[in-house]
SELUMNU-808114 format. One record per residue: residue number from 1; x, y, z of N, C-alpha, C in turn. Coordinates in steps of 0.2 Angstrom, whole numbers. Layout:
% residues N
PATI, n, nc1, nc2, nc3, cac1, cac2, cac3, cc1, cc2, cc3
PATI, NUM, X, Y, Z, X, Y, Z, X, Y, Z
...
This chain:
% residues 306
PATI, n, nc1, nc2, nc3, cac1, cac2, cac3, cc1, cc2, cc3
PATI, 1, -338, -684, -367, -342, -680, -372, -349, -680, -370
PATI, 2, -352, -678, -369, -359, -673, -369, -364, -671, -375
PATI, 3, -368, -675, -375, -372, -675, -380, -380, -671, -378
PATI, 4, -381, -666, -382, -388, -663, -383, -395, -665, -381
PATI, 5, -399, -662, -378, -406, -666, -377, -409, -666, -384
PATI, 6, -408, -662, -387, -411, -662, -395, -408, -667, -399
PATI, 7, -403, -668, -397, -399, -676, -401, -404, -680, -399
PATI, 8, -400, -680, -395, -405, -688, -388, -410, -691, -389
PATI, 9, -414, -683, -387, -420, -684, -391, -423, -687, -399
PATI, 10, -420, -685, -404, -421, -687, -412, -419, -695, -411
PATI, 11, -412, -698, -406, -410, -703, -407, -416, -708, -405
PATI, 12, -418, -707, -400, -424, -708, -394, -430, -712, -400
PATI, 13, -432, -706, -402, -440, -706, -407, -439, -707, -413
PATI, 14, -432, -707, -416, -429, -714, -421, -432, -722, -420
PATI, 15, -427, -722, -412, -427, -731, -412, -436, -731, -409
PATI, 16, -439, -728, -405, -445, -730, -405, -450, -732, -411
PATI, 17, -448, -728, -418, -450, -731, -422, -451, -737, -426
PATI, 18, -444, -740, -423, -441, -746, -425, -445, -751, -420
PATI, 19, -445, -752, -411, -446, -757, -409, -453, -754, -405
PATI, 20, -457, -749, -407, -463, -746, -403, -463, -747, -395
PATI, 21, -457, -746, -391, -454, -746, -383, -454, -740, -382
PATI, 22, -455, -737, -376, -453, -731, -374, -444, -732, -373
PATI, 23, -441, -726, -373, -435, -727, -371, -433, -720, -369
PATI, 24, -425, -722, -365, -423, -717, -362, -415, -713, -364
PATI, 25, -413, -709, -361, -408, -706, -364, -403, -704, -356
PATI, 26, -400, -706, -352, -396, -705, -345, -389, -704, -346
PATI, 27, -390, -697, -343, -380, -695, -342, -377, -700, -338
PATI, 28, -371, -696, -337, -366, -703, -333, -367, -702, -324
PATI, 29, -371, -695, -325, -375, -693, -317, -378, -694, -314
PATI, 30, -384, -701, -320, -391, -702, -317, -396, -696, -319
PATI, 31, -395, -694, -322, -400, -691, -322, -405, -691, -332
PATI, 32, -410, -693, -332, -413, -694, -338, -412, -685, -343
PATI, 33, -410, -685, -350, -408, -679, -351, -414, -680, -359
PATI, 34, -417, -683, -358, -420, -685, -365, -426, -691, -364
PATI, 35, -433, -692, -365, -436, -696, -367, -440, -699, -370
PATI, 36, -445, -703, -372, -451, -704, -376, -455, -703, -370
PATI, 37, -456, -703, -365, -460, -701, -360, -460, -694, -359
PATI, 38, -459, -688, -360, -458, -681, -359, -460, -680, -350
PATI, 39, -462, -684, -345, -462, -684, -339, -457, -686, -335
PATI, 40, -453, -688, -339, -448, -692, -335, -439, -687, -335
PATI, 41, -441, -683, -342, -436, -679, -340, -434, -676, -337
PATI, 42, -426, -675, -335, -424, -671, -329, -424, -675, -322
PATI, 43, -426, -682, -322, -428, -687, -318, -422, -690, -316
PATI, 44, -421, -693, -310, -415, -697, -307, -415, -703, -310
PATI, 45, -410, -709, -313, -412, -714, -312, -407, -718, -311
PATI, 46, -408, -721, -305, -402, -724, -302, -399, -731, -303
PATI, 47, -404, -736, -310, -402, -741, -315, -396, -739, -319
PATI, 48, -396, -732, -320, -388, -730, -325, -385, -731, -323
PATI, 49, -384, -728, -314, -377, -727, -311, -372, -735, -312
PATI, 50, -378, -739, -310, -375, -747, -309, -370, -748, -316
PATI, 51, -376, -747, -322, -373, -747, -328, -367, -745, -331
PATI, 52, -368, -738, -328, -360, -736, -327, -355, -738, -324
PATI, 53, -355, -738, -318, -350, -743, -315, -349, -750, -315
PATI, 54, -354, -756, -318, -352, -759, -322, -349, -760, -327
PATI, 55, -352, -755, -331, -349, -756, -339, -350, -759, -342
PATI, 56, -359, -763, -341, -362, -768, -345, -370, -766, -346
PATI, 57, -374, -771, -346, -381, -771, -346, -383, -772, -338
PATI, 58, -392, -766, -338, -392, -770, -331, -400, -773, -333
PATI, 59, -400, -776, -330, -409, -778, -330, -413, -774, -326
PATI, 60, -419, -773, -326, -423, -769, -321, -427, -775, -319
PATI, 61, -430, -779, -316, -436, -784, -316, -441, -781, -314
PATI, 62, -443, -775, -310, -449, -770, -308, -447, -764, -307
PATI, 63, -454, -761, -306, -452, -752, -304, -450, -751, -299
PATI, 64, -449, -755, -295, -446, -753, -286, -437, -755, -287
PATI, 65, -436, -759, -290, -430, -762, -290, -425, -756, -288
PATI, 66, -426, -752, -295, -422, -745, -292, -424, -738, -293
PATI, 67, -422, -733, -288, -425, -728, -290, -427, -724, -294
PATI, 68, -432, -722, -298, -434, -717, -302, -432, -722, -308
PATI, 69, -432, -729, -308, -434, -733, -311, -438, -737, -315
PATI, 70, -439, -741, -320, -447, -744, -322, -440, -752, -325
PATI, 71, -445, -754, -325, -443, -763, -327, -441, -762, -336
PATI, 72, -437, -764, -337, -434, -766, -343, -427, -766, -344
PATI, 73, -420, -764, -348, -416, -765, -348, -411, -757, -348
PATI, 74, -407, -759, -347, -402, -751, -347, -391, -753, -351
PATI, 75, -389, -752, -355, -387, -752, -360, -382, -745, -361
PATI, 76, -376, -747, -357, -371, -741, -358, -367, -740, -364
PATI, 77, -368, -733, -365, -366, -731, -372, -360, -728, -373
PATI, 78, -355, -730, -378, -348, -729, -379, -348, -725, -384
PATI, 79, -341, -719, -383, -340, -715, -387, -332, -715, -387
PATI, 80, -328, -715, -392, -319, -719, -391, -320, -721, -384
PATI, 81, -322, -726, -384, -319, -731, -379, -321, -730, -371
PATI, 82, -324, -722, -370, -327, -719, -363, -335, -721, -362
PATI, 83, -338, -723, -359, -345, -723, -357, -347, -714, -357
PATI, 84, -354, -714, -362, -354, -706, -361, -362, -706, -359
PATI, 85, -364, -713, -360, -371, -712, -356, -374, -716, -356
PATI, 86, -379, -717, -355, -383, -725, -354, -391, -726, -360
PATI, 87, -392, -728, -363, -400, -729, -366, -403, -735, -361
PATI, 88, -410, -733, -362, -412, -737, -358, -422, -740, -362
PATI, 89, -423, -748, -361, -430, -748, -364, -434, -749, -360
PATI, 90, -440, -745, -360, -445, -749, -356, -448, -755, -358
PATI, 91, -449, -758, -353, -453, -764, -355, -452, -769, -350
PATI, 92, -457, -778, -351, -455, -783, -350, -450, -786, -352
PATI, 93, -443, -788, -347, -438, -793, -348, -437, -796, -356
PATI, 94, -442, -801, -356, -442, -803, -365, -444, -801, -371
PATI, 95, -447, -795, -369, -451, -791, -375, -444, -786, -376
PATI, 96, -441, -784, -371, -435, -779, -374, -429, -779, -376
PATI, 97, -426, -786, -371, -419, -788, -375, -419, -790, -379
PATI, 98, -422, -794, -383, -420, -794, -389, -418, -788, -394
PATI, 99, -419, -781, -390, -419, -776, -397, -411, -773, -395
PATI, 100, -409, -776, -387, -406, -771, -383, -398, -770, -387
PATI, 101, -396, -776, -392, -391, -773, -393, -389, -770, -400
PATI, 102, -394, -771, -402, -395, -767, -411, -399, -757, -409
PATI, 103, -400, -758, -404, -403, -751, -402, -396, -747, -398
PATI, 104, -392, -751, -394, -385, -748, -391, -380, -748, -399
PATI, 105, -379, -752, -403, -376, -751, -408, -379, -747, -414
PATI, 106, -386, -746, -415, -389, -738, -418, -386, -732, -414
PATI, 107, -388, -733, -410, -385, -726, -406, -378, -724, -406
PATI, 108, -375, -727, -405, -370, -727, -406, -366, -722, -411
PATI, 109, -367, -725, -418, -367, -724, -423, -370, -718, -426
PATI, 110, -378, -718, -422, -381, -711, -421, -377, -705, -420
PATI, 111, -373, -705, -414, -371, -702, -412, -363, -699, -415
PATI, 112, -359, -703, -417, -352, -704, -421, -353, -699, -425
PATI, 113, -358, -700, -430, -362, -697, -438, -364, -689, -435
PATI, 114, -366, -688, -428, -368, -682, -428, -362, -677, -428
PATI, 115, -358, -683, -421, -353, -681, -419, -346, -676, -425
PATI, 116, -347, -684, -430, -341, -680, -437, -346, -674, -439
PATI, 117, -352, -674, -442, -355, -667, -444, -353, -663, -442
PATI, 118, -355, -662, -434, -352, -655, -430, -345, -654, -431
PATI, 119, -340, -660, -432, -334, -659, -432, -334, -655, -438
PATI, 120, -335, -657, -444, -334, -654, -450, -337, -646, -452
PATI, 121, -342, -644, -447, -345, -640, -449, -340, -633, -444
PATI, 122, -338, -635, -440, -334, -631, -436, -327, -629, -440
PATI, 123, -324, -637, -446, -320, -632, -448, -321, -629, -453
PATI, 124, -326, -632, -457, -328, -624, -462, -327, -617, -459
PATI, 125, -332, -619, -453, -331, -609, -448, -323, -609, -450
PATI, 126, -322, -612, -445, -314, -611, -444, -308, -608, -451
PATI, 127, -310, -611, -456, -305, -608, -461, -309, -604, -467
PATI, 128, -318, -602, -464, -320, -598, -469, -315, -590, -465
PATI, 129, -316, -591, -461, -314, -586, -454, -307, -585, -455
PATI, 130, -304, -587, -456, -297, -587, -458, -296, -584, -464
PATI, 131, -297, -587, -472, -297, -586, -478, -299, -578, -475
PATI, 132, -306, -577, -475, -309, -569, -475, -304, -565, -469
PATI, 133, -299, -568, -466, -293, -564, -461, -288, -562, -468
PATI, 134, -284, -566, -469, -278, -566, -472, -279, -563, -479
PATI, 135, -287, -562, -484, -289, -560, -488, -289, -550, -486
PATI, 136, -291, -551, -481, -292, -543, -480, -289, -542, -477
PATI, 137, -282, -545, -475, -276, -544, -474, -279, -543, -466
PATI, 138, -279, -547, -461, -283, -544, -455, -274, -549, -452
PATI, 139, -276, -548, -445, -273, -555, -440, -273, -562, -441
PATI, 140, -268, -564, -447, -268, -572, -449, -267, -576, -443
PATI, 141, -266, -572, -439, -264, -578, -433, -267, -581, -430
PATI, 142, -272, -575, -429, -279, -577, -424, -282, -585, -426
PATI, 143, -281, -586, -429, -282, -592, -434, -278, -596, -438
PATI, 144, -272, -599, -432, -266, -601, -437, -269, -609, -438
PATI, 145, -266, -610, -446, -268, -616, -451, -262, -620, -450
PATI, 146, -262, -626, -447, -256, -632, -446, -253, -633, -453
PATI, 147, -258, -634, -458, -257, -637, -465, -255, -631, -468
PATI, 148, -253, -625, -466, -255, -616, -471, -248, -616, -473
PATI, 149, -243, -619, -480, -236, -620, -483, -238, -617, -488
PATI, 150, -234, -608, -490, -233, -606, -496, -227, -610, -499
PATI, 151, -229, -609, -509, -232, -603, -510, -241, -608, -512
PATI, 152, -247, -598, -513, -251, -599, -514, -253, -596, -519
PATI, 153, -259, -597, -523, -261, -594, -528, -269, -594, -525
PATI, 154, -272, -587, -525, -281, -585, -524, -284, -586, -529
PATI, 155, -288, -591, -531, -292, -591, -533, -300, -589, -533
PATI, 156, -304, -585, -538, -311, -583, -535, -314, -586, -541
PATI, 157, -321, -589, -537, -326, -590, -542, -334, -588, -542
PATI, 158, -338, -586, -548, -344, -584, -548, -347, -588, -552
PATI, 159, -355, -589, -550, -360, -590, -556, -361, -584, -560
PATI, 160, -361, -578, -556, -364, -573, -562, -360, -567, -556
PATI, 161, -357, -565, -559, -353, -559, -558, -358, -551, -556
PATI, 162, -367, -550, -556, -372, -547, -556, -374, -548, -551
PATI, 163, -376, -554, -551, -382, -556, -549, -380, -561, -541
PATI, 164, -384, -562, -537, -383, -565, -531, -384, -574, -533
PATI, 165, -379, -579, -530, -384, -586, -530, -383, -587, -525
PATI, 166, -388, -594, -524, -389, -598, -518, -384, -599, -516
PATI, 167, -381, -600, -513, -376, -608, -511, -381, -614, -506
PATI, 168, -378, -619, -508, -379, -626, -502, -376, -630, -503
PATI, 169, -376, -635, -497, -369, -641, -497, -367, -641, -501
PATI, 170, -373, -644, -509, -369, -647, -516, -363, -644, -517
PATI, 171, -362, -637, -517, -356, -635, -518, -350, -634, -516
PATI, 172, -352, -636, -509, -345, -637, -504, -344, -644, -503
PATI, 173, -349, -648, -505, -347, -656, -506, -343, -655, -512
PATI, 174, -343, -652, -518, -339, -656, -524, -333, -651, -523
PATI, 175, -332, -645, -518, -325, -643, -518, -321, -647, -514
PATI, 176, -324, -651, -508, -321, -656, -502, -318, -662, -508
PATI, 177, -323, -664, -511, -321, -670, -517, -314, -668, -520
PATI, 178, -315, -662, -522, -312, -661, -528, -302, -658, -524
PATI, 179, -304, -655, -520, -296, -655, -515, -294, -659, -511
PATI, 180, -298, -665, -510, -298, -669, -504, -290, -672, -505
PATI, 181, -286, -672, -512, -279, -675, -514, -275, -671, -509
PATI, 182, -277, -664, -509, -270, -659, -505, -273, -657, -498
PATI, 183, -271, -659, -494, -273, -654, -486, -271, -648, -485
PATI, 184, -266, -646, -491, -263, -639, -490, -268, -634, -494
PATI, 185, -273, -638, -498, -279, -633, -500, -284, -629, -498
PATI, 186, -284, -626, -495, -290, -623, -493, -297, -617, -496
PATI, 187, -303, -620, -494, -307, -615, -497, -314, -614, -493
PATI, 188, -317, -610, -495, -322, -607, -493, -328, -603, -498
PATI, 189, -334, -603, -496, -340, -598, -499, -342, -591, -496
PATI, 190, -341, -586, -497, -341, -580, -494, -344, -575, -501
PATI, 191, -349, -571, -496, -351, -567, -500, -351, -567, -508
PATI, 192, -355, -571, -509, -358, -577, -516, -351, -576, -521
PATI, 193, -346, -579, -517, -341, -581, -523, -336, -587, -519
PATI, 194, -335, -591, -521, -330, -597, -520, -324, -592, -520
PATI, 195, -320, -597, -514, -312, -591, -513, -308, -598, -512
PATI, 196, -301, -598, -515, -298, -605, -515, -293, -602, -513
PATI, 197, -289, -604, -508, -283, -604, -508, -278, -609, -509
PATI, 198, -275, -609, -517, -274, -614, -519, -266, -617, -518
PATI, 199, -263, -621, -515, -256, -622, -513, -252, -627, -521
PATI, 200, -248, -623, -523, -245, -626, -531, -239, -628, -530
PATI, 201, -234, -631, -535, -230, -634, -535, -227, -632, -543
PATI, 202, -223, -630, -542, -218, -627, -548, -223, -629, -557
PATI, 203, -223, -624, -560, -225, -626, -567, -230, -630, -566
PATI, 204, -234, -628, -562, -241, -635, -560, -246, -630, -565
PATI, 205, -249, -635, -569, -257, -629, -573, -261, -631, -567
PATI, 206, -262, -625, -567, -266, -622, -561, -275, -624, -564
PATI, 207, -274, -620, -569, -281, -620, -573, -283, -625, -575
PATI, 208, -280, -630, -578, -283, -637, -579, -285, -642, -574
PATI, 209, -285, -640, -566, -286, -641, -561, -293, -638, -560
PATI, 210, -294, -632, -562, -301, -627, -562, -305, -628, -567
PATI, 211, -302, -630, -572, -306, -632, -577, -310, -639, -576
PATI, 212, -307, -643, -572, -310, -649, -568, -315, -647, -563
PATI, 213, -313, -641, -561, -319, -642, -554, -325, -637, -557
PATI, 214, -324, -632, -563, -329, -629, -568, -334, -636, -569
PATI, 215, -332, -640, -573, -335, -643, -578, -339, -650, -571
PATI, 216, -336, -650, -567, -340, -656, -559, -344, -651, -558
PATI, 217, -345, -644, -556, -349, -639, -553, -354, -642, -558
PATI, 218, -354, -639, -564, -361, -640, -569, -365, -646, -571
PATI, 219, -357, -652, -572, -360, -658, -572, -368, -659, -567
PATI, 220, -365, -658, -559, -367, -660, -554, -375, -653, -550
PATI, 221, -375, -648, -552, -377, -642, -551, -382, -638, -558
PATI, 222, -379, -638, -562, -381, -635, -569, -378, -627, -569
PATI, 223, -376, -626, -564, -372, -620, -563, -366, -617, -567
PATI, 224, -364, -613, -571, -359, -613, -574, -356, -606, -573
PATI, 225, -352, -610, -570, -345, -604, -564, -343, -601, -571
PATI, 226, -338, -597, -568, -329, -592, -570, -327, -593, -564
PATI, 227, -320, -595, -569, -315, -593, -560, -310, -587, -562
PATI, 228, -307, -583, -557, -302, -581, -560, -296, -582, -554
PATI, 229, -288, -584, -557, -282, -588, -554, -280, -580, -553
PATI, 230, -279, -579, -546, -273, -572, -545, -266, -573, -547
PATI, 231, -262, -568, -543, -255, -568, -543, -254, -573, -540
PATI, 232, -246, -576, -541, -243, -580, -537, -242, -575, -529
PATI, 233, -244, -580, -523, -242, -577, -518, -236, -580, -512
PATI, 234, -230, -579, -509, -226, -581, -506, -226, -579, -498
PATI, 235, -230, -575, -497, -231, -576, -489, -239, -572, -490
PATI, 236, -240, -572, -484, -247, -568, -482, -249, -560, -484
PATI, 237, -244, -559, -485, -248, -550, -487, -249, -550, -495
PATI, 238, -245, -555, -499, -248, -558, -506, -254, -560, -507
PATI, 239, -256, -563, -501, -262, -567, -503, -268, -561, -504
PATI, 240, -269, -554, -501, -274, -549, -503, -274, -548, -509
PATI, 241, -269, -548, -511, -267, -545, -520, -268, -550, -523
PATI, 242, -268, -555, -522, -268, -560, -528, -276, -561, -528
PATI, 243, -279, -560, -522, -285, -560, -521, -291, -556, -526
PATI, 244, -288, -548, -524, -288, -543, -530, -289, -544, -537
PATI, 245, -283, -548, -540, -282, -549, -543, -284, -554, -548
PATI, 246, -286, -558, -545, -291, -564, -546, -299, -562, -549
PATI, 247, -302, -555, -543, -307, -551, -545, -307, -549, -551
PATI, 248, -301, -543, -551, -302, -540, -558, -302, -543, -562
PATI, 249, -298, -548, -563, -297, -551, -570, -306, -556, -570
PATI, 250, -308, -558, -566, -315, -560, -568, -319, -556, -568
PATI, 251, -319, -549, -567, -324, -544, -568, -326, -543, -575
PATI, 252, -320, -543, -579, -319, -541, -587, -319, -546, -590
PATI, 253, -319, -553, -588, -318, -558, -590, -324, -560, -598
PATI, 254, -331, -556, -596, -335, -558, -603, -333, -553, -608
PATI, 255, -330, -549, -606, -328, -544, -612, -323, -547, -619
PATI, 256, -320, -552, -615, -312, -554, -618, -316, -562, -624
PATI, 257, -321, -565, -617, -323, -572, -620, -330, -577, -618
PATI, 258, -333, -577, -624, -339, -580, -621, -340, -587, -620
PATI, 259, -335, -589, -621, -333, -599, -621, -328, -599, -615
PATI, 260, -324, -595, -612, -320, -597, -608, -321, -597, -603
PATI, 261, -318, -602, -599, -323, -601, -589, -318, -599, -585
PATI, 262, -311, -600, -588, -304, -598, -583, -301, -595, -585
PATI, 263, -298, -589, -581, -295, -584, -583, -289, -583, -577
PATI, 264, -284, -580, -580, -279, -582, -578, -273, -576, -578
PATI, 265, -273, -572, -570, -272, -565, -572, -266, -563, -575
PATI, 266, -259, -568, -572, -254, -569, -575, -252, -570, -582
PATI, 267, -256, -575, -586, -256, -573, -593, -260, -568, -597
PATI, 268, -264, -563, -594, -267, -559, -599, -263, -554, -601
PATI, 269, -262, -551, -606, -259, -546, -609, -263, -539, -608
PATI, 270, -267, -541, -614, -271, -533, -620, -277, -533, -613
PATI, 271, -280, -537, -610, -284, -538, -606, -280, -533, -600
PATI, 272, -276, -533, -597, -275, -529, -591, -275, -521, -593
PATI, 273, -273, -520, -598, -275, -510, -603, -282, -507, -601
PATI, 274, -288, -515, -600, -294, -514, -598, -297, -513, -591
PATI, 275, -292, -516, -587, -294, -515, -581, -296, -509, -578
PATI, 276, -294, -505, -575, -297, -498, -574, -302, -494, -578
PATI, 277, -303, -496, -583, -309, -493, -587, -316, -496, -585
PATI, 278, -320, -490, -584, -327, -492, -583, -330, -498, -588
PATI, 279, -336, -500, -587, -336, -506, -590, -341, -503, -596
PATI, 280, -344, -497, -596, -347, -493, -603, -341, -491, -606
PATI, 281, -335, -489, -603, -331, -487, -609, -329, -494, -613
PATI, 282, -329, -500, -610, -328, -503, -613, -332, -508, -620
PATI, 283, -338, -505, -617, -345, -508, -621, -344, -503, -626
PATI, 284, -341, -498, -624, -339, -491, -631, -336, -494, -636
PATI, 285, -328, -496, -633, -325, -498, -638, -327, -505, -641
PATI, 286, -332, -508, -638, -332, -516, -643, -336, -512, -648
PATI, 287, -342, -508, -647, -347, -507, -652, -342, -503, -659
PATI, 288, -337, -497, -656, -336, -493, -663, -330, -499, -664
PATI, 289, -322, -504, -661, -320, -506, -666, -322, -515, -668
PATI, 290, -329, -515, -665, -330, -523, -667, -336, -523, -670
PATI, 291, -338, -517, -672, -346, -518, -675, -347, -520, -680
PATI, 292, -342, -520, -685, -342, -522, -693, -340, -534, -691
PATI, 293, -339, -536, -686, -339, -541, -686, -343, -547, -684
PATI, 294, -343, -550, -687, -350, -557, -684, -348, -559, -676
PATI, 295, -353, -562, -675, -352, -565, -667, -346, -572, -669
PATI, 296, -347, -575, -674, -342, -582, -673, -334, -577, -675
PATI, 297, -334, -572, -679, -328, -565, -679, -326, -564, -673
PATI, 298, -330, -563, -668, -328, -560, -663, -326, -564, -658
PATI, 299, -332, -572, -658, -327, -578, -655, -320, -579, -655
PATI, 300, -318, -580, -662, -310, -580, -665, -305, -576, -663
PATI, 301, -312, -569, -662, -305, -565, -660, -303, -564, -653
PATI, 302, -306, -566, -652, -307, -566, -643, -301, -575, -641
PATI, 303, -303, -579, -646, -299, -585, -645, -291, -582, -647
PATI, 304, -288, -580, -652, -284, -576, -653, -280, -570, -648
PATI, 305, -284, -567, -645, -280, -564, -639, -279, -566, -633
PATI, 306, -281, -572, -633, -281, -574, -624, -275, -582, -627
């Protein structure tokens, strides 16, 4: 494994902060790839090599000792159990070791913490890339999922069905919480809406499952989603349609009900008659057949047909 100058770097002017030493950063080539001295970069240093092939600490006692060397200590750094490089402190003998092994076990763990980020951030890519394949019905394979066992149901979610939101972590942190139970779940943020591909189990309520991660969003965010649950899908050409399907029924979803946050295409009824109509024709028929009715009337009635 191969670690960045810009990592190396931040880890570098981290610990300098802690022990005020200059320090180094050295591939398994010898060669310094990062350091608090900005002169030394790109420099040979022939202390690592030892360090390397030992597989321990080495001392420096002077500048001359070893090439493109200075006196302090040098400290090979483990990544699963492979040496992936070497840190090194300047300094006098006494004035350094005492910091050398809390500074090789910083880094370390430095590194570990970068290492899982990049891990995690590439599988996001990886299965937003995918959902946005198999949703617009592209080549699933190009992206085949180890864990991808129908059947699935599409879920879609918005803050404001209008208007654009932000996204950040927060919300992909409480969808990771909130599916972490199934690895058959997968999900993503694309084009300001949540996409769930949700893996179900016979007679499962789906929606009280949505209902849980509605009411975490807001707790956690103040954001107050809709979702809308597609069709049931049983291989991959379903999952565009339930996708669809998922849209529409959250398109129209404030016409039906101003309290409810899930909707759920497979049980709407008098709601699917409205699908295809513009959404003024719609605004038409609330004002001539609901005009004569109060808002808490039209709550009821809206509770009543869903």
């Amino acid at each position: 494994m191969n670690i960045s100058q810009n990592l190396a770097t931040n880890i570098l002017y981290h610990m300098k902060d802690i022990i005020n030493q200059d320090l180094n950063y050295i591939d398994i080539n010898g060669t310094i790839i990062a350091s608090t001295d900005p002169k030394r970069v790109g420099t040979f240093h022939a202390a690592s090599l030892e360090c390397v092939k030992k597989g321990k600490y080495v001392i420096i006692e002077n500048d001359i000792q070893y090439e493109g060397s200075r006196k302090g200590i040098n400290m090979p750094i483990y990544f699963d159990d492979s040496i992936i490089g070497v840190i090194g402190i300047t300094g006098n003998k006494d004035e350094v070791e005492k910091f050398g092994e809390i500074i090789r076990l910083m880094t370390e763990i430095l590194i570990k913490e970068a290492w899982i980020k990049d891990q995690d951030i590439r599988k996001k890519e990886i299965i937003k890339a995918f959902i946005e394949r198999v949703i617009l019905e592209y080549e699933h394979d190009l992206f085949p999922m180890s864990d991808f066992s129908f059947p699935y149901v599409v879920i879609v979610g918005k803050y404001n069905i209008n208007d654009i939101f932000l996204i950040d972590d927060s919300i992909y942190n409480i969808l990771k919480d909130h599916f972490s139970y199934n690895k058959h779940h997968f999900f993503t943020i694309s084009r300001n809406e949540i996409i769930i591909l949700y893996n179900y189990y016979k007679n499962e309520k789906i929606s009280s499952s949505i209902e849980l991660l509605k009411k975490d969003i807001f707790e956690k965010t103040k954001l107050n989603f809709k979702f809308g649950i597609g069709t049931n899908a049983s291989d991959y050409k379903d999952l565009k349609l339930s996708y669809k399907n998922a849209k529409e029924i959250l398109k129209i979803s404030d016409v039906f009900s101003s309290s409810k946050s899930v909707f759920e295409y497979e049980k709407m009824d008098l709601e699917l008659l409205f699908m295809n109509l513009k959404k003024s024709n719609i605004e038409t028929f609330k004002k001539k057949c609901l005009k004569n009715f109060s808002l808490k009337e039209i709550k009821e009635f809206s509770v009543i047909l869903s």
